[in-house]
C-alpha positions in Angstrom: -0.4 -1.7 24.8 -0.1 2.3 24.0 0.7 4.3 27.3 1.6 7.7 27.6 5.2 6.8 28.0 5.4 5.5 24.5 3.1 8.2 23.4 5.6 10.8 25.1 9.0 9.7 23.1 6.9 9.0 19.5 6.3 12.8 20.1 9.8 13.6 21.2 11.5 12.4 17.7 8.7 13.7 16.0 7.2 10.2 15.0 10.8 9.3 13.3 11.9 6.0 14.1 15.0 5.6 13.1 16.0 9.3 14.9 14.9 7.4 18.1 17.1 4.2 17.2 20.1 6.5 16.8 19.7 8.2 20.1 21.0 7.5 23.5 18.0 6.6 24.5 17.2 4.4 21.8 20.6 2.7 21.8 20.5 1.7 25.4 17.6 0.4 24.9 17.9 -2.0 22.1 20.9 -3.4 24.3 21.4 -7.5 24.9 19.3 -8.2 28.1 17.5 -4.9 28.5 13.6 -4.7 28.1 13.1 -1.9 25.3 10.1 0.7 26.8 9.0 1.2 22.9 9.4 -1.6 20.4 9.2 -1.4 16.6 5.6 -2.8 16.7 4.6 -0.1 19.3 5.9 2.8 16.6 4.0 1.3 13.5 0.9 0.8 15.9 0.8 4.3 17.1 2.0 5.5 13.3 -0.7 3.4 11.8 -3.4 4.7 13.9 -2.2 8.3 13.8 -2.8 7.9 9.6 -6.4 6.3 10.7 -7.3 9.1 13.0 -6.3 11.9 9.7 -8.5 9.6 7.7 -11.8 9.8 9.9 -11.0 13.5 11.0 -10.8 14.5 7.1 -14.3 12.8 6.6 -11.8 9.9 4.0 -13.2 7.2 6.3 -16.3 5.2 6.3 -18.5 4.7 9.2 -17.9 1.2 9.3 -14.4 1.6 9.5 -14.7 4.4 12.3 -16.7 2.2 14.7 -14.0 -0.5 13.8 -10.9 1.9 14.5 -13.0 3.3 18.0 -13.2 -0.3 19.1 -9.5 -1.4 18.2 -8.1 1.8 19.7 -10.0 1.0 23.3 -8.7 -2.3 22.9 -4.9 -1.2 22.3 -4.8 1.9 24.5 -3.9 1.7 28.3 -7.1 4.1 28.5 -8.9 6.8 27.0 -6.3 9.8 27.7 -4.1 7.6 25.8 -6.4 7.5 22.5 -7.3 11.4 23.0 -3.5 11.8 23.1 -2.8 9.4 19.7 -5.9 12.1 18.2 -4.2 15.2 19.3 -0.6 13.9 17.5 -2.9 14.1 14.1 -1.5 17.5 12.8 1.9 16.4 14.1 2.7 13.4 12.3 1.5 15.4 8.7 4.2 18.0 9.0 2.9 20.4 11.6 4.9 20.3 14.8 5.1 23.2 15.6 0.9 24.4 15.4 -1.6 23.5 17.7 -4.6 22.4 15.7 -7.4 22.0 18.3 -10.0 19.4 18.2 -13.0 20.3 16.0 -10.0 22.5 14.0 -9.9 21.6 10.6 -6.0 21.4 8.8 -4.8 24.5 6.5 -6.2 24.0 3.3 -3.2 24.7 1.6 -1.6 21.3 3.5 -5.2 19.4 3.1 -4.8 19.7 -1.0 -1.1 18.8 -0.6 -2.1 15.4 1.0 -4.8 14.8 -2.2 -2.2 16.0 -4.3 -0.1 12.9 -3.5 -2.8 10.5 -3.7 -4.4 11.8 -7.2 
């Protein structure tokens, strides 16, 4: 199950695992006998779905696979500030930290034919 909790140190280390694993905060938590907050399955979950939401916000999805994404992301999420939150990471996880990209915003161009760039 996402929370905000998770959510809030996936944005702190910028969506790189291993930065968190090298942390303090990581180390202590992958100790013997203590209960880890954020698990490796929690980071490729919210990773995974971040790449989704780029898809469908780029128009590269289907509508099938939208209404399958909505429905898996109410099912994984602790609720729906938690999916608004995993939407609003979207320009993050591609590079952009540091700009706010509002919903509705599109991405730069210049970064949208980047990302085609790779795939062609």
């Amino acid at each position: 199950m996402l929370t905000h909790e998770k959510l809030d140190i996936y944005a702190r280390y910028k969506g790189n695992w291993e930065n968190w694993l090298r942390s303090s905060e990581g180390i202590h938590s992958l100790q013997a006998g203590k209960p880890s907050i954020l698990r490796e399955e929690d980071w490729s979950l919210i990773d995974r779905s971040v790449q989704d939401l780029y898809l469908i916000q780029n128009g590269l999805a289907s509508s099938s696979y939208v209404k399958e994404l909505e429905a898996n992301l109410s099912a994984f999420c602790e609720d729906s500030t938690v999916v608004q939150r995993l939407r609003e990471l979207v320009p993050s996880q591609y590079g952009l930290w540091d700009q706010k990209i509002s919903p509705g915003q599109s991405l730069p161009k210049r970064f949208v034919d980047w990302v085609f760039r790779l795939f062609a």
